[in-house]
C-alpha positions as CSV (number, residue, x, y, z in Angstrom):
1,X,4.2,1.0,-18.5
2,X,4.7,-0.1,-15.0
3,X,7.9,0.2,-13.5
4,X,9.6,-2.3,-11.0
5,X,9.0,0.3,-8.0
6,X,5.2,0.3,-9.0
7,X,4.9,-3.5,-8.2
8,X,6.7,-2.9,-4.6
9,X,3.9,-0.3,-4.0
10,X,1.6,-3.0,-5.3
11,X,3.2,-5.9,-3.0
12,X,3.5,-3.6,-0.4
13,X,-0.1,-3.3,-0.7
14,X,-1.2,-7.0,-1.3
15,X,1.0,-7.4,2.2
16,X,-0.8,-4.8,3.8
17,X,-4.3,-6.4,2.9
18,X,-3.3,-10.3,3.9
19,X,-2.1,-9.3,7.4
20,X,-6.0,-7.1,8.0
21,X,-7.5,-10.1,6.9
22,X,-5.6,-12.4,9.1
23,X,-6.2,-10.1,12.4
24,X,-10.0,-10.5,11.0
25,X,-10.4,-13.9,10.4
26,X,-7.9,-16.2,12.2
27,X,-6.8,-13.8,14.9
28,X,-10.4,-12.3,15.7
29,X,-8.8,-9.3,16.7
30,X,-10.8,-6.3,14.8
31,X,-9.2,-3.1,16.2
32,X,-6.1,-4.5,14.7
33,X,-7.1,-5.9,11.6
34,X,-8.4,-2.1,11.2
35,X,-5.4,-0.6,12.0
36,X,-3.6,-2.8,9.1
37,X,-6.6,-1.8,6.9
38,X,-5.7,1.5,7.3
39,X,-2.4,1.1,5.8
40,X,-3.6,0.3,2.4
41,X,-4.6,4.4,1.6
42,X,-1.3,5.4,3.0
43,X,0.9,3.2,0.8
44,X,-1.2,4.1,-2.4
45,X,-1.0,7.8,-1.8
46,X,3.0,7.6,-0.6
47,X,3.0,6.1,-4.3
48,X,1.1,8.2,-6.2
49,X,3.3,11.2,-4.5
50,X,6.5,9.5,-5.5
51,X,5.4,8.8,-9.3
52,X,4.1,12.4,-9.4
53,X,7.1,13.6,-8.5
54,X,9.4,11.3,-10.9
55,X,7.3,12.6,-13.7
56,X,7.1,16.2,-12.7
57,X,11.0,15.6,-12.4
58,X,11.5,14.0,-15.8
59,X,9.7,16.9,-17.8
60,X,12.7,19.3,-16.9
């Protein structure tokens, strides 16, 4: 079901997630921690797009 380039997008993610919350928490720094925040979306939808198109691709 899940392929090895789902988990990067995954990981990728997780990353993503644990450097917001260390701008939040340790680094005080909230404009930052936003910014990284931000990220998370991005990744997913890059994702989504890319399995989209490997399965639009595969039903030629």
């Amino acid at each position: 079901m899940f392929k090895k380039s789902d988990f990067f997008i995954i990981l990728a993610v997780m990353i993503s997630f644990i450097i917001s919350a260390y701008f939040w928490f340790v680094e005080k720094d909230p404009q930052q921690a936003i910014f990284t925040a931000i990220w998370i979306p991005a990744i997913f939808t890059f994702g989504i797009y890319f399995k989209l198109c490997a399965l639009m691709g595969s039903r030629k």
